[in-house]
Structure formats: C-alpha cells, structure tokens
C-alpha positions in Angstrom: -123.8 44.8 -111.0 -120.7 46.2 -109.1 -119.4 49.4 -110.0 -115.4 48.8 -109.7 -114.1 52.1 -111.2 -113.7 53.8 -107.9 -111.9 51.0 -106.4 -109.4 50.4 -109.8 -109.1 54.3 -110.1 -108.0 55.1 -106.0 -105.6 51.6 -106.2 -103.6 52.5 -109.5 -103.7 55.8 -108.1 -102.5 55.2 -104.6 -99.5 52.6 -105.8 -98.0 55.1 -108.6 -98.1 57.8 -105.9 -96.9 56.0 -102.9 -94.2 58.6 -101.8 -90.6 57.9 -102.5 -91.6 54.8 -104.6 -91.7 56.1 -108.5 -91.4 59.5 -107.8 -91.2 62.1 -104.3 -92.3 65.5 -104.5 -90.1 67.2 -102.7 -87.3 65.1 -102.4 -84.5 65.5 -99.8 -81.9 67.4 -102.1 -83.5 68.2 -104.7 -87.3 69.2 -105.6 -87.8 66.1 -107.4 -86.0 62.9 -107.2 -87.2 59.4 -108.8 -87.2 55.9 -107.2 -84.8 57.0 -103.8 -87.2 55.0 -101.4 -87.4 57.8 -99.0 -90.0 59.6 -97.7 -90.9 62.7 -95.5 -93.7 64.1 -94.0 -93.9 67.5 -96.3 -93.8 64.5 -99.3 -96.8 62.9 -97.9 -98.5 66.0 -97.4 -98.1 67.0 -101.2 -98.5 63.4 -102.5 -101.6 63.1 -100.1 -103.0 66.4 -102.1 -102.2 65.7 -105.6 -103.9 62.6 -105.1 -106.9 64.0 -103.3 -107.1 66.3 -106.8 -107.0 63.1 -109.4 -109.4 61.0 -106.9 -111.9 63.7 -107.5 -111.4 64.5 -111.3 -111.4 61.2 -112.2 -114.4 59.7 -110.0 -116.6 63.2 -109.8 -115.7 65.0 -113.0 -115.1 62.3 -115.3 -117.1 59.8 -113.9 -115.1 56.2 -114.6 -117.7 52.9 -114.2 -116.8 49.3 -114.7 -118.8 46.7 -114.4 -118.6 43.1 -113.9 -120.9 40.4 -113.7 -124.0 40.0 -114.5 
C-alpha cells in the first residue's frame, strides 16, 4: 500500500499558498492583499514559513494517511 497523505497534504498546501495567487502576506501596499498576482521576496519568505508550520502539524502532529490500492 502507498501512503499518499504526505503527497495530497504538501500539494493542496503548496497551490493555496503560492504567493500572490489567493492571497500574499505582505502585499505591496497593504499587509494583506488577495488575488494581485504579485510576489516579493519578504512574501516568499513568510509564505515559505507558514507553510513549513502546516507541513509539519498536519504530517507530524496529526498524522494524515491515505491509502490506495491493494
């Protein structure tokens, strides 16, 4: 069997906090700004942490699984 819940988990994860995308914390005028398709590097650098931080609670200290096959 092939565990697939790290894999789902750091996808999702990575699409919905793709800098400048949904959301980019901080933005260039204000601290947050929604769907501007703009980036900068202190925005990586937080999106890069905050999803370091999920990453780990949801693979460590949760612990999501899925299976597939057989």
């Amino acid at each position: 069997m092939s565990d697939w819940g790290p894999v789902f988990v750091s996808v999702v994860l990575f699409i919905l906090l793709t800098p400048g995308l949904l959301i980019q914390i901080p933005g260039k005028s204000k601290m947050v700004e929604f769907g501007n398709f703009q980036t900068s590097g202190v925005s990586i650098l937080v999106h890069s942490i905050i999803y370091f931080a999920l990453v780990c609670i949801f693979l460590l200290a949760i612990g999501i699984h899925m299976y597939t096959g057989s």
